[in-house]
Each structure stands twice: as C-alpha cells, then as structure tokens.
C-alpha positions in Angstrom: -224.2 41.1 -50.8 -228.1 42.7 -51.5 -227.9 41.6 -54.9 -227.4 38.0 -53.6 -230.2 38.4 -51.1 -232.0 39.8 -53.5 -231.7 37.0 -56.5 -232.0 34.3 -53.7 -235.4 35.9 -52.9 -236.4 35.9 -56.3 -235.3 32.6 -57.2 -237.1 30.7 -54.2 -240.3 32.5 -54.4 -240.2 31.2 -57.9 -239.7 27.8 -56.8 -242.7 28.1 -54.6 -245.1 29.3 -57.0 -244.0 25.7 -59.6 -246.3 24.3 -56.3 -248.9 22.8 -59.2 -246.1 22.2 -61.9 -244.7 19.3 -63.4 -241.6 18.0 -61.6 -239.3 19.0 -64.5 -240.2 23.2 -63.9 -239.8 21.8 -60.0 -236.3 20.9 -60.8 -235.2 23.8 -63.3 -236.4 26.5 -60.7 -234.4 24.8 -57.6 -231.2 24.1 -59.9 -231.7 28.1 -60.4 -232.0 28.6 -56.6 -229.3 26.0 -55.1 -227.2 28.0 -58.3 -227.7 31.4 -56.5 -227.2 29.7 -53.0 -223.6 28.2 -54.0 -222.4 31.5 -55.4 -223.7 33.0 -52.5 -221.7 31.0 -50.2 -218.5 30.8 -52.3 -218.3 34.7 -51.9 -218.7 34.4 -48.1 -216.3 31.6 -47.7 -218.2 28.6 -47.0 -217.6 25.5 -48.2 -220.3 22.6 -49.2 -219.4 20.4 -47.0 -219.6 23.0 -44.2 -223.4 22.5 -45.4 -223.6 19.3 -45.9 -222.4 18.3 -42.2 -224.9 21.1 -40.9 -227.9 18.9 -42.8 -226.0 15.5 -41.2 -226.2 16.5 -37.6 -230.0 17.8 -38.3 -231.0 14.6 -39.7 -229.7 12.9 -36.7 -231.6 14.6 -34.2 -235.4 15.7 -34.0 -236.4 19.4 -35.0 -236.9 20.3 -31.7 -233.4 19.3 -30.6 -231.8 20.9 -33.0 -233.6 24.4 -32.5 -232.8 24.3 -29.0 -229.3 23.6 -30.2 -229.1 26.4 -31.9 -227.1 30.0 -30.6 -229.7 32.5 -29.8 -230.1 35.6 -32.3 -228.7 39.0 -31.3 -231.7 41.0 -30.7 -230.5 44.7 -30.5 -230.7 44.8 -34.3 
C-alpha cells in the first residue's frame, strides 16, 4: 500500500498548492485526490458509505466531541 500513500501525498499536496487558483484547477486537483482516496479504500475494503456515516456523526457533534470520541492511538510504534 506505499504506492497508495505515496500518490495520495502527492495528489493532496497538489491540491494545496491550487490555494490562489481558479475554482476549476480547485476542482480537477481534488477529483484527482478523492480518485486516489476511493481506490485506496476499495483495496482495503471499505465502503463509501462506511465514509460517509463517519462525516454524518462528525457533523452532528462539535470537534471537540468527536476527538474525545475517538480510540486512542497505539503508541509503541
């Protein structure tokens, strides 16, 4: 899964650099990321919607809830 990582790096720090860009370069450069992003998960099993109700339950609840929701990261690594 590198390469994945590695085009999903490539393609977002693209998007950030449109910053000053028109929105249509906006656009082309984040249908290129979410592109990379939906491969990505299709090779590790996850559906959309698993997505999708991820982004529901954090627009239903402020930031701050939802961090403290969230499982703490294993820290041995």
């Amino acid at each position: 899964m590198l390469n994945a990582t590695l085009f999903s790096r490539e393609e977002a720090a693209e998007l950030t650099e449109t910053v000053n860009e028109d929105k249509s370069r906006v656009a082309s450069e984040m249908a290129d990321l979410l592109y990379h992003c939906m491969v990505f998960l299709c090779s590790q099993g996850v559906k959309m919607e698993d997505v999708l109700e991820v982004l529901r339950k954090r627009f239903s609840q402020s930031g701050i809830e939802e961090k403290s929701s969230r499982k703490p990261k294993d820290q041995s690594r």
